[in-house]
DRENSEDO-389996 format. One record per atom (N, C-alpha, C, O): x, y, z; residue in three letters. Coordinates in pm, whole numbers, plus 50000, padded with zeros to 5 digits. Example, Ala and Ser with C-alpha at 12.3 -4.5 7.8 and 13.67 -1.06 7.14 Angstrom:
<recs>
513194943150780ALA
512304955050780ALA
513204967050780ALA
514244966850846ALA
512854977550708SER
513674989450714SER
512905000350787SER
513415011450804SER
</recs>
This chain:
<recs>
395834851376089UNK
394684844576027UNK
393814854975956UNK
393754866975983UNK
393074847775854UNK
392654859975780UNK
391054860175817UNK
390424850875867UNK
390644870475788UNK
388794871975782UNK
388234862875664UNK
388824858275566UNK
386994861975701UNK
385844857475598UNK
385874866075493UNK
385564862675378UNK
386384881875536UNK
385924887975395UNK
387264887275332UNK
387454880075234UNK
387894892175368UNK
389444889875301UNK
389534876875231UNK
389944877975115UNK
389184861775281UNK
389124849875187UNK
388294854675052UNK
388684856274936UNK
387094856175109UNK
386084862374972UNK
386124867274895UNK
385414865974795UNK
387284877874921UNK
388324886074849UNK
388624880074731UNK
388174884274625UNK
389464869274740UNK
390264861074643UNK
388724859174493UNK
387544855974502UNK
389534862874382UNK
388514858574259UNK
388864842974244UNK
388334836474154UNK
389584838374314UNK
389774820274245UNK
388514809174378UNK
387964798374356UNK
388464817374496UNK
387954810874602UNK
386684815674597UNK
386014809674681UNK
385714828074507UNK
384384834374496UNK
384184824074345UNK
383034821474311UNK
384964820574288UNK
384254810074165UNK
384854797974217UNK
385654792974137UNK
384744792574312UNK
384844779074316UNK
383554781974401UNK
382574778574335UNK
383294785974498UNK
382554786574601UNK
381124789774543UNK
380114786374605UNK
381054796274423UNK
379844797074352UNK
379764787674259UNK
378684789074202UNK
380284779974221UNK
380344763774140UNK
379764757874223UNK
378544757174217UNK
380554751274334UNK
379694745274403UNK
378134744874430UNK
377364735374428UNK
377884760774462UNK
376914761574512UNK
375934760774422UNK
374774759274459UNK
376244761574296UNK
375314762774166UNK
375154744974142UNK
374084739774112UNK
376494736874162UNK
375954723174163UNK
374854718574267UNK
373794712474252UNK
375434723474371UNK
373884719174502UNK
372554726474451UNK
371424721574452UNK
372884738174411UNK
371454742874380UNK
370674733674251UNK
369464731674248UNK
371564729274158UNK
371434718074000UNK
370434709674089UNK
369214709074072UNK
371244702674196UNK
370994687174240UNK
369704691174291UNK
368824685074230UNK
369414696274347UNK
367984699774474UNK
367194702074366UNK
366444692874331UNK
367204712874304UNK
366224713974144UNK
365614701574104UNK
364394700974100UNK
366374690974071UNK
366384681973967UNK
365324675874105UNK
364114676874086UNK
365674671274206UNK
365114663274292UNK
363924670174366UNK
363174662774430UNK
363744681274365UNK
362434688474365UNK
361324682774234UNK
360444674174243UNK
361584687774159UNK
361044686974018UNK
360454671073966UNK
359514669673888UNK
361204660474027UNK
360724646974086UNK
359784646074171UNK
358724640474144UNK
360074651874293UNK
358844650074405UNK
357564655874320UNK
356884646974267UNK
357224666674303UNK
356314675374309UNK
355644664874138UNK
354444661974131UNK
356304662274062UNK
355724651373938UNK
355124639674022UNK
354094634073984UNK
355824635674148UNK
355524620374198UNK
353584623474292UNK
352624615974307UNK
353824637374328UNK
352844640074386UNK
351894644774325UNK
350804644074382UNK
351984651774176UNK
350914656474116UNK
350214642874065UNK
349014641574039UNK
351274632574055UNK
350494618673970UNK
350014609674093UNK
349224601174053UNK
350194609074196UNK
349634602174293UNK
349324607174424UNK
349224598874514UNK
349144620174452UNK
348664626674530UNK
349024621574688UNK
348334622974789UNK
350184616074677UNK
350894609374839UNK
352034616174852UNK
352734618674754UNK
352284618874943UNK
353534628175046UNK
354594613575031UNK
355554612074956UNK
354154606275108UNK
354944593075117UNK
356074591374984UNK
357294590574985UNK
354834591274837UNK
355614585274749UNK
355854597974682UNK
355724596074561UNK
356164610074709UNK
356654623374665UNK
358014619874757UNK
359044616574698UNK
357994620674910UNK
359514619374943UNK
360364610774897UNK
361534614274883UNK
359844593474855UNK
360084588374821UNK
361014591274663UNK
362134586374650UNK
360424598974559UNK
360654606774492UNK
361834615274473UNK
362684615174384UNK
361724621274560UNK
362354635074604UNK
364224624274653UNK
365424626474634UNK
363304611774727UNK
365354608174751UNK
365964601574633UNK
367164600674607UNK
364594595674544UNK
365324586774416UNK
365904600374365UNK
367124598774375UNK
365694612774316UNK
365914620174242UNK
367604625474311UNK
368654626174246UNK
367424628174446UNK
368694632074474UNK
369574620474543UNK
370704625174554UNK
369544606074600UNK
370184598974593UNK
371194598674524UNK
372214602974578UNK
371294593874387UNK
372194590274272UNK
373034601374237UNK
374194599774200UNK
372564610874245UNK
373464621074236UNK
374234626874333UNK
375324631374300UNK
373824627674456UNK
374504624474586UNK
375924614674568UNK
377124616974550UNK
375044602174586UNK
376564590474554UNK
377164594474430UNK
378374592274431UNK
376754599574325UNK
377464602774252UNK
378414610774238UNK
379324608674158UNK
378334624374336UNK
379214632374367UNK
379764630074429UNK
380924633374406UNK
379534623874541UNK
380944613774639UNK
381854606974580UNK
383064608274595UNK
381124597074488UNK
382184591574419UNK
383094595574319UNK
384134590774273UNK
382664601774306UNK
383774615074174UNK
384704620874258UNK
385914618674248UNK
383994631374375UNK
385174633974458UNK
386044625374491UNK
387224626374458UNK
385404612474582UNK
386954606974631UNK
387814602574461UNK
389014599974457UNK
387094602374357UNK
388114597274240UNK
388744605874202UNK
389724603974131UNK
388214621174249UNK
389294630774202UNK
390464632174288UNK
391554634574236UNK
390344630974417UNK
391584630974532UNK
392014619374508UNK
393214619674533UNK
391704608974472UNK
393024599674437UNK
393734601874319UNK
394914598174318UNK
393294606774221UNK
393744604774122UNK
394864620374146UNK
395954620974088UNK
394434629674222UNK
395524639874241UNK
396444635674344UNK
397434642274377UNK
396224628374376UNK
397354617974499UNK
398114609874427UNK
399294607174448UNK
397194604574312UNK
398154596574234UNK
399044604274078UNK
399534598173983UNK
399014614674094UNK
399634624774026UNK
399244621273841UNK
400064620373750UNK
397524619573830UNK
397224617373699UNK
396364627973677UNK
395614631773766UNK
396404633173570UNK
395804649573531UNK
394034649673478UNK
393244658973497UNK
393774637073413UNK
392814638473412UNK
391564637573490UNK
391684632573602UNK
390024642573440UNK
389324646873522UNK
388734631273570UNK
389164620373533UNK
387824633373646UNK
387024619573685UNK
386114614073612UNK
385904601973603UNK
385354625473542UNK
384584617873415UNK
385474613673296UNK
385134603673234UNK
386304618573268UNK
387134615373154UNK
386984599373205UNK
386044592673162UNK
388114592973312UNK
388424586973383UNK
387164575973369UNK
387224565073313UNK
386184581073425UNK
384964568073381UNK
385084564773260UNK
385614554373220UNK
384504574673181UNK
384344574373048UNK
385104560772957UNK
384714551072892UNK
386754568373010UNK
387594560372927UNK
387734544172966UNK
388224536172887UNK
387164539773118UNK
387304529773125UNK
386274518273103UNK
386454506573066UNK
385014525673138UNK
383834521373090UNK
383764516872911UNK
383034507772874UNK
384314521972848UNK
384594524872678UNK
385664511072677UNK
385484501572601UNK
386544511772752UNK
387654497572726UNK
387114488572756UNK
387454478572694UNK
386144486872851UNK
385734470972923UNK
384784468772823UNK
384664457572774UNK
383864481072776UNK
382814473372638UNK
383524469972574UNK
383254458172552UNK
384654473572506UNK
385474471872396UNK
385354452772386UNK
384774444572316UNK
386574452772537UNK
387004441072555UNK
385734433972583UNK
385924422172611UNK
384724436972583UNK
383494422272609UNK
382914420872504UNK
382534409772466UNK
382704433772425UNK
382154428672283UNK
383394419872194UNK
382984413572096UNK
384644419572220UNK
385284418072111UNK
385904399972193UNK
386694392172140UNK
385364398672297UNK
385534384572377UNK
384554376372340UNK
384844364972303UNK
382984381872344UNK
381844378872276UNK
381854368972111UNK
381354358272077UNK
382724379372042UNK
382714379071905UNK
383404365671840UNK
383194359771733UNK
384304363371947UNK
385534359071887UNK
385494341971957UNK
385874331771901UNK
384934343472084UNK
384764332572085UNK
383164322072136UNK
383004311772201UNK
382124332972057UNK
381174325171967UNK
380544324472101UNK
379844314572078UNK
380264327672228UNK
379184324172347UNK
378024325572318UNK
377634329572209UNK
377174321672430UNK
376224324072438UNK
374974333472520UNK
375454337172627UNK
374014336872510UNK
373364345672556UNK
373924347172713UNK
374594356472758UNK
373324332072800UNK
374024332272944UNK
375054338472994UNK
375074347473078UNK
376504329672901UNK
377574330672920UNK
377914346672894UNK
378554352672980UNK
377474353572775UNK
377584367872781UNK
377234376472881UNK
377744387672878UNK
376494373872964UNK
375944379473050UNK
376624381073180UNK
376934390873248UNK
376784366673192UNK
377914363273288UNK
379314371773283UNK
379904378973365UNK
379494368673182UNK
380484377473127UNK
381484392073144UNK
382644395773158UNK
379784397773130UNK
379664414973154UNK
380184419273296UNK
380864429373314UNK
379774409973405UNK
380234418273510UNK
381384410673557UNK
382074413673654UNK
381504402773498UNK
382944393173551UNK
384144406873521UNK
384954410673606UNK
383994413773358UNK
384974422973278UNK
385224433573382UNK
386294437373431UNK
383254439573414UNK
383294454773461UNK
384324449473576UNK
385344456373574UNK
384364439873670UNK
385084439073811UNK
386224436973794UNK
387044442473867UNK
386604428373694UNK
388544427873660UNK
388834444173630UNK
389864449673669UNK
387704451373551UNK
388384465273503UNK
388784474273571UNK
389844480573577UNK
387434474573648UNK
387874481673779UNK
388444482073883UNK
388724491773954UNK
388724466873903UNK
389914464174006UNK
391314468973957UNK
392104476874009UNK
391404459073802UNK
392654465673757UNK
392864481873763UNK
394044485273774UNK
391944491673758UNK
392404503673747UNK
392434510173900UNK
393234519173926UNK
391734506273976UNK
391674508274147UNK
393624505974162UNK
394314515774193UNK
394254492474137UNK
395224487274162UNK
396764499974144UNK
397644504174220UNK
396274502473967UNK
397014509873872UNK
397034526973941UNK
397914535473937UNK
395614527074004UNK
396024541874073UNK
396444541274217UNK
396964550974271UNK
396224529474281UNK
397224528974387UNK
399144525674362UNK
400164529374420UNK
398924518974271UNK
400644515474277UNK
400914533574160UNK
401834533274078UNK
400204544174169UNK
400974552474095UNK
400724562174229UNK
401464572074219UNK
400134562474320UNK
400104567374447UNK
401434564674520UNK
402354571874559UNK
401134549674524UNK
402744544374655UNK
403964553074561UNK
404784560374617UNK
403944550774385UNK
404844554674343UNK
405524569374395UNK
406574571974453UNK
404294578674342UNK
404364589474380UNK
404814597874532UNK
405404608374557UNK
404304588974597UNK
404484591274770UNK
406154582574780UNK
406834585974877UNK
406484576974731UNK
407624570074795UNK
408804579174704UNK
410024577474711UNK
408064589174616UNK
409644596374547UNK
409064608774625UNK
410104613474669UNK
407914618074674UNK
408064621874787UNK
408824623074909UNK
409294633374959UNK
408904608774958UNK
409474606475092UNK
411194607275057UNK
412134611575124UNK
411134601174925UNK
412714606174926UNK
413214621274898UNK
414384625274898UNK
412614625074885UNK
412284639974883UNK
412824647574982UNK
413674656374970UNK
412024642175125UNK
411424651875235UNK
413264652075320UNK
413614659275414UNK
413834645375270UNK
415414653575394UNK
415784660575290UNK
416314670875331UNK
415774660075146UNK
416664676775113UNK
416174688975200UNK
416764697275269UNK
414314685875155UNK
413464697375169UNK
413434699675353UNK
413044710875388UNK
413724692075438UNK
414024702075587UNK
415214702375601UNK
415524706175714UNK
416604698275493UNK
417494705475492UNK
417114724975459UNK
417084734675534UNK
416994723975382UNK
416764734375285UNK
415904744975372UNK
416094757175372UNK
414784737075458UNK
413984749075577UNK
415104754075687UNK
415264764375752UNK
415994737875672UNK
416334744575830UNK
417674757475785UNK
418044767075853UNK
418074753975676UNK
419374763975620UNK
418814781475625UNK
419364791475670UNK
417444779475556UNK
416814793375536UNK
416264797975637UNK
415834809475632UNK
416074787775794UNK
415654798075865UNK
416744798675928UNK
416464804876031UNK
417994795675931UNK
419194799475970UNK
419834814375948UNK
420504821376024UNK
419484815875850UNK
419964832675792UNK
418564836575754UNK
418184838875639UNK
417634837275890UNK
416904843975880UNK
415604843575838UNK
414724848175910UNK
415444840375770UNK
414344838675635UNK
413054829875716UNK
413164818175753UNK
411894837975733UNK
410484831875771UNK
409994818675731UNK
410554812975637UNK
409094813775786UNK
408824798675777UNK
408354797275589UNK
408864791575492UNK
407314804575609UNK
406884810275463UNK
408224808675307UNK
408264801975204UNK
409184820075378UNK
410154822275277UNK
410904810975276UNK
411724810375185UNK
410854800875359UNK
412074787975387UNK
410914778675278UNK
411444770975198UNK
409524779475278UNK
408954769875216UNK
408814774275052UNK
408514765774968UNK
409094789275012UNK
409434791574874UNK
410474788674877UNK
410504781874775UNK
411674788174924UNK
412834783174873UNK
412674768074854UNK
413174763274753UNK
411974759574946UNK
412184746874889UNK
411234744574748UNK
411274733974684UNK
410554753874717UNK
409614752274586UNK
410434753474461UNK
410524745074371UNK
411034765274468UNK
412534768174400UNK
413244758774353UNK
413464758174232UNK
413764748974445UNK
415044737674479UNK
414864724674373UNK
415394720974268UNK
413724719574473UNK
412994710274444UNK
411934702874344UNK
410744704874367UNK
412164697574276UNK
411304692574151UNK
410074685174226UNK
409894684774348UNK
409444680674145UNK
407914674774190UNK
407974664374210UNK
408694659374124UNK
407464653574310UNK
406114660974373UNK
406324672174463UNK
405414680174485UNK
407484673174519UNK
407564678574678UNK
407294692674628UNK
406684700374701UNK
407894698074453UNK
407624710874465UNK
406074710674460UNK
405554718274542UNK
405354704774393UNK
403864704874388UNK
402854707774501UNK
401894715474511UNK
403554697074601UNK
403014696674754UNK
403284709074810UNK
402314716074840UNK
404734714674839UNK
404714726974929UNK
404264741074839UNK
404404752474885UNK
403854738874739UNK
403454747574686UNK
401814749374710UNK
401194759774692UNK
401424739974743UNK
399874739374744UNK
399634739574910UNK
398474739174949UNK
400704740275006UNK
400794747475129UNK
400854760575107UNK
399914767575143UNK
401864765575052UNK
401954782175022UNK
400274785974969UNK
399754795775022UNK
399714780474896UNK
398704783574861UNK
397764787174897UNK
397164797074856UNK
397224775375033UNK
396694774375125UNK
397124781075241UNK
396514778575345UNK
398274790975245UNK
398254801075372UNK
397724814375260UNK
397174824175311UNK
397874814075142UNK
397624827775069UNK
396094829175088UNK
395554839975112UNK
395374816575073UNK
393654817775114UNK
393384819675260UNK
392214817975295UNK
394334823075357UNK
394084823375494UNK
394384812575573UNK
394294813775696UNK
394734801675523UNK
395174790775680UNK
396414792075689UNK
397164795075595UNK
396904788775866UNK
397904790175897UNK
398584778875812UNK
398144770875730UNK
400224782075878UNK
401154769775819UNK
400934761075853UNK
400694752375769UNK
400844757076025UNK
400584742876038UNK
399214740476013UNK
398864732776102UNK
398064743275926UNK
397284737275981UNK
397144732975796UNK
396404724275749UNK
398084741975720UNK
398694735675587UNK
399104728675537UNK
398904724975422UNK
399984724175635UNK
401324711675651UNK
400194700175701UNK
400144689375644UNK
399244703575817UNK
398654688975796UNK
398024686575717UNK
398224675775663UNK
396784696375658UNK
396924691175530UNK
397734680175366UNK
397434672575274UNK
398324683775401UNK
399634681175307UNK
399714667975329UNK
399534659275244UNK
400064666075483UNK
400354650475578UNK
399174643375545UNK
399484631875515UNK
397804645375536UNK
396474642175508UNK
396574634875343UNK
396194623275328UNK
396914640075266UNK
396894641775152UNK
398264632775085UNK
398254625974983UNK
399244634875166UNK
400544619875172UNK
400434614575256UNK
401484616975316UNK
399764606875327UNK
399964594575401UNK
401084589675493UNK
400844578075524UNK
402194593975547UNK
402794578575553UNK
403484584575708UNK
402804593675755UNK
404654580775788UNK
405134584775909UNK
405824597775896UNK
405744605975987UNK
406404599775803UNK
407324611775778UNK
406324622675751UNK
406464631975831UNK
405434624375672UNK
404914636275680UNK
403794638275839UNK
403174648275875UNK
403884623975910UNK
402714629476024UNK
403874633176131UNK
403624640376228UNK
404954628576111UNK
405694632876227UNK
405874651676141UNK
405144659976193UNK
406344654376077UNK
406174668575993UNK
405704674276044UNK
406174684576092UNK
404364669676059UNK
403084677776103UNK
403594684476284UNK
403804695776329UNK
403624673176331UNK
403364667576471UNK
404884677876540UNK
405024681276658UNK
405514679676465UNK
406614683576468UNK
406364700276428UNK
406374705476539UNK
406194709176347UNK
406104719976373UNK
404604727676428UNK
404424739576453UNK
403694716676437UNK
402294717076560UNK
403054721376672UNK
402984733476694UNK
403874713376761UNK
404734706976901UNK
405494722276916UNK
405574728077024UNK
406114728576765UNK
406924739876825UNK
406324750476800UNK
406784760576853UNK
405334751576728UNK
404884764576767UNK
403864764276842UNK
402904770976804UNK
403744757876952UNK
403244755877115UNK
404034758177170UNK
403774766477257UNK
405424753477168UNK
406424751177285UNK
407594763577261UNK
408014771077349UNK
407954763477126UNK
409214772077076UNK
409844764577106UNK
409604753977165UNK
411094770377059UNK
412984762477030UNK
413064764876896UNK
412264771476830UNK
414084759276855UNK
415514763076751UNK
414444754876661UNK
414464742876689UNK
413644757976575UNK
412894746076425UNK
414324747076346UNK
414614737476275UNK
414754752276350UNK
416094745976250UNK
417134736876282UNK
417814731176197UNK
417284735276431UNK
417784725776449UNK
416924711276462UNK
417274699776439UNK
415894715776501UNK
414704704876526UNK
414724698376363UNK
415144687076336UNK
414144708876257UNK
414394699776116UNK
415524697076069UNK
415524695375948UNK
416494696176122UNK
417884692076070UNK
417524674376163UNK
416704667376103UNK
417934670076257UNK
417154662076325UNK
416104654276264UNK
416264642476235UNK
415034660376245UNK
413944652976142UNK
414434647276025UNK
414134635875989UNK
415134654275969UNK
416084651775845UNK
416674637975828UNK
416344629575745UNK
417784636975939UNK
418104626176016UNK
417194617476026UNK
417374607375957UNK
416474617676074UNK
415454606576142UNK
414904596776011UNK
414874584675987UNK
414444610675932UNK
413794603175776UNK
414594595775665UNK
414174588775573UNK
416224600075707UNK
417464593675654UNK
417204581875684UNK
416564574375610UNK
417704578375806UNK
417364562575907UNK
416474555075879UNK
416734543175861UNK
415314559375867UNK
414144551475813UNK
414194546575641UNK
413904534975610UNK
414544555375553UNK
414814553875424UNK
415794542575447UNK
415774532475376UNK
416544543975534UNK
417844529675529UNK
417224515175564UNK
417394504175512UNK
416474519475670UNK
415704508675722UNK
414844502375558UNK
414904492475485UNK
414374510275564UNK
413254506175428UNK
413714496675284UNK
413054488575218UNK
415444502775268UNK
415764495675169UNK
416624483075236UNK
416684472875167UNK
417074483175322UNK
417464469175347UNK
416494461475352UNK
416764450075314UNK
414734464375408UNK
413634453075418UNK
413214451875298UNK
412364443275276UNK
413744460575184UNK
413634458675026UNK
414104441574962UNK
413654431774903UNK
415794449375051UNK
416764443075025UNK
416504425375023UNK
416694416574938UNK
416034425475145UNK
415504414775240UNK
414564402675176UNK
414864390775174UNK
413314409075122UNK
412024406775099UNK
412124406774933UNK
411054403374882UNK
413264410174830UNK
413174408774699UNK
413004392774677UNK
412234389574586UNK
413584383574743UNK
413934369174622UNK
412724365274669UNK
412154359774575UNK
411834365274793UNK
410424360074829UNK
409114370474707UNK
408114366774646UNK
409774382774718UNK
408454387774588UNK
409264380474427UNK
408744380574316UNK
410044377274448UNK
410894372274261UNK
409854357674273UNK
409274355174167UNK
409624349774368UNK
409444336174419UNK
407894335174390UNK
407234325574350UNK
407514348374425UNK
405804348274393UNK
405514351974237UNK
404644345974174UNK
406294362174180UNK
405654359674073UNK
406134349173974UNK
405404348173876UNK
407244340773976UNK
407024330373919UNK
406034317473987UNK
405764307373923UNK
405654319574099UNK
404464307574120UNK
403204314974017UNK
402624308473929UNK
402974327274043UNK
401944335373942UNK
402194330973779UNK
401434326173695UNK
403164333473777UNK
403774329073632UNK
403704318173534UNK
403694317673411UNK
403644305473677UNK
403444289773629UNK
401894289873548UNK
401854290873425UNK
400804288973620UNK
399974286973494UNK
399694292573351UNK
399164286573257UNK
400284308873355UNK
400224312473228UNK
400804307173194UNK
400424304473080UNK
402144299773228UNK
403464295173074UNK
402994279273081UNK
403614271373009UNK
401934274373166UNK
401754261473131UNK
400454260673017UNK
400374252672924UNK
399504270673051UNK
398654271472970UNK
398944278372851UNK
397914280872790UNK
399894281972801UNK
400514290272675UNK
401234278272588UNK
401404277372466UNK
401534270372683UNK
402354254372588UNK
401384248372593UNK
401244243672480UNK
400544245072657UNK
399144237472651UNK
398954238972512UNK
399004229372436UNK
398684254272463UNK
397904259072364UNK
398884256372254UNK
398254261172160UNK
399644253372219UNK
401014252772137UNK
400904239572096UNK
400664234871985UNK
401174232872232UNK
401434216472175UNK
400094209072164UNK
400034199572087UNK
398954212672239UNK
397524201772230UNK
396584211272206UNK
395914217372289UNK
396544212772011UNK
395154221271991UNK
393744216872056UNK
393054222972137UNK
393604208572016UNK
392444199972085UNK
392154203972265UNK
391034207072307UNK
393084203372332UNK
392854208972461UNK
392254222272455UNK
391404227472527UNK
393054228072325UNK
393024245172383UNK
391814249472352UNK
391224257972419UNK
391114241272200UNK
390224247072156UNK
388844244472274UNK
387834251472276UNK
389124232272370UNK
388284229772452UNK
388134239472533UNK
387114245272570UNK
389364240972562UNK
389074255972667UNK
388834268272590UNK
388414276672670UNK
388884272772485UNK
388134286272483UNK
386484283372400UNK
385564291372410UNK
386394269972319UNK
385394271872272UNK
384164261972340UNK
383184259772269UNK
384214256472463UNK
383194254172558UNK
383174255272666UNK
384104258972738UNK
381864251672703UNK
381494256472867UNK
382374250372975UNK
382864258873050UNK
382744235973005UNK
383764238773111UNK
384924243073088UNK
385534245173193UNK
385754246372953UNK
386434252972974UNK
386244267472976UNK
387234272773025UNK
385544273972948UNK
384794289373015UNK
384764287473187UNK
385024297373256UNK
384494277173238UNK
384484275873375UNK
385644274173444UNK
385904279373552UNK
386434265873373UNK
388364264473423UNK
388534278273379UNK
388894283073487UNK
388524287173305UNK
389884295773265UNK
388514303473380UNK
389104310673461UNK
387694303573394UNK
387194310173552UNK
387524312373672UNK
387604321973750UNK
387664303273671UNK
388244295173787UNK
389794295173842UNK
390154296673959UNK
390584293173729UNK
391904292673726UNK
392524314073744UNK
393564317873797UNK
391254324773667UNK
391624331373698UNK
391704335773891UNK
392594339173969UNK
390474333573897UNK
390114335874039UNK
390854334974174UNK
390894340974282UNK
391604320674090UNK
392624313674176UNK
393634320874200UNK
394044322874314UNK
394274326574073UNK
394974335074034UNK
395164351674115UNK
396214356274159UNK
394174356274116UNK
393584368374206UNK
394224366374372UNK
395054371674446UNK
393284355574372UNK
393274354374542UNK
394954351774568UNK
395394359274655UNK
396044341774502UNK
397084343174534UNK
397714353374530UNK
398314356974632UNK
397784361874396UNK
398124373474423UNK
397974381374558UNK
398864387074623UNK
396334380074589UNK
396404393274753UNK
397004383174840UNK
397524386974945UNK
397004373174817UNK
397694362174979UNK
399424368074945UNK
399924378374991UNK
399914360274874UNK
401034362074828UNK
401624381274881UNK
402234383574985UNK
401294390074796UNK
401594402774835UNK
401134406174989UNK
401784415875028UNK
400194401275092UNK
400044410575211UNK
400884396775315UNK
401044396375436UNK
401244387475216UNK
402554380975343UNK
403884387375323UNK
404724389775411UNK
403984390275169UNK
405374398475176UNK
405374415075214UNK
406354421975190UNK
403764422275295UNK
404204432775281UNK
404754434775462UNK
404164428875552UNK
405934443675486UNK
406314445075584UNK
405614460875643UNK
405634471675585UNK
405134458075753UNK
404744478475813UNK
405584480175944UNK
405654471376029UNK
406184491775952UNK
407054492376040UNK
407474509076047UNK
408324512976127UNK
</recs>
């Protein structure tokens, strides 16, 4: 294990560590500089602290929420930053409300209404889009993980340190898995041990195979024994389960084929609607109860979707 000064050492871990600290020092500034205005104009402590949390509140939650959007979005293996990320989606949902607005002639109310109906489809839709590129990502992972404790258990066979068994699988292996054990190697070069790298890692992929991983070279370097035969074994184990997984694929396809054509039915009924009875259609986009059906009908829509998907999802 390494020292405090030896970490400090590193020029990549003395400029992150002074970023940070220059953002906390930003935030406290800004929320100082509030209080002490709230108190010169009203001479109360009360409404100076008061002050002092509006000023650093928002920026608080604001930095939370960026963080966790930056760890998903590096979970979900997308490169850009988190403001980009707002930016660009915030920019599409005006798009799409001014150009919904325009086109079909509402009114003040109904616009209004409108606005946050968009922001919540947008953001759900993109919440959705970075989870299914997560599962994506994690499930070509997991098929991953028996080359890669092949490959440990071969190299510590002839020898080769836990360390050198985890550059060889960096070597081997294409991404994610090279990505992941590379950002273990990384994390012992700044001073943490291996296992406490690997859980990391397990933290950061989710699922049974990397916590048994964990749990598994935690267990032996407490206990000792053969880790190469132990990850040959693991290997195995994560085989079995991958088998398991695609037969409940196998299983569970014609019930997800079954849902999205029930999903399917009102768009293709309301798409011939619009084809064969102008008069209907124009009812529905150019007045109020039909602004309230295609409301409605989406909503409907939504909620089957989450019913529909958490009856077909299997955990096991």
């Amino acid at each position: 294990m390494r020292t405090y000064r030896q970490v400090f050492a590193v020029s990549e871990f003395r400029a992150l560590f002074g970023g940070q600290l220059a953002i906390g020092a930003s935030m406290t500034i800004q929320a100082l500089a509030v209080s002490v205005l709230v108190y010169d104009r009203t001479a109360s402590p009360l409404l100076a602290a008061a002050g002092f949390l509006a000023g650093s509140l928002p920026q608080a939650v604001g930095a939370v929420f960026l963080s966790s959007l930056s760890d998903r979005l590096d979970r979900a293996g997308i490169g850009m930053k988190p403001q980009e990320i707002v930016l660009t989606v915030s920019a599409v949902m005006a798009i799409i409300w001014i150009s919904l607005v325009l086109s079909l002639h509402t009114g003040l109310l109904v616009s209004l209404i409108m606005l946050p109906v968009i922001v919540a489809v947008g953001a759900g839709g993109f919440y959705y889009y970075v989870n299914f590129r997560m599962e994506r990502r994690l499930n070509a992972f997991i098929a991953q993980l028996e080359p890669a404790m092949h490959l440990m258990a071969g190299g510590l066979r002839v020898g080769l340190a836990l360390r050198q068994a985890l550059a060889n699988v960096i070597e081997e292996l294409p991404d994610p898995a090279r990505y992941e054990f590379r950002r273990v190697v990384g994390q012992t070069n700044l001073g943490a041990s291996v296992y406490d790298a690997i859980d990391s890692m397990a933290e950061r992929m989710p699922c049974h195979e990397t916590a048994m991983i964990s749990k598994v070279f935690r267990v032996q370097s407490e206990t000792g024994g053969d880790l190469a035969r132990i990850l040959d074994q693991l290997a195995e184990t994560i085989k079995d389960r991958r088998q398991v997984q695609r037969k409940v694929s196998a299983l569970t396809a014609e019930g997800k084929m079954s849902a999205w054509v029930l999903m399917l039915i009102p768009v293709a009924l309301g798409a011939f609607i619009s084809a064969t009875q102008p008069d209907m259609a124009h009812a529905l986009g150019y007045t109020m109860i039909g602004h309230i059906v295609i409301g409605v009908i989406i909503v409907l829509e939504l909620f089957a979707f989450l019913w529909l998907r958490n009856l077909l999802k299997v955990n096991f």
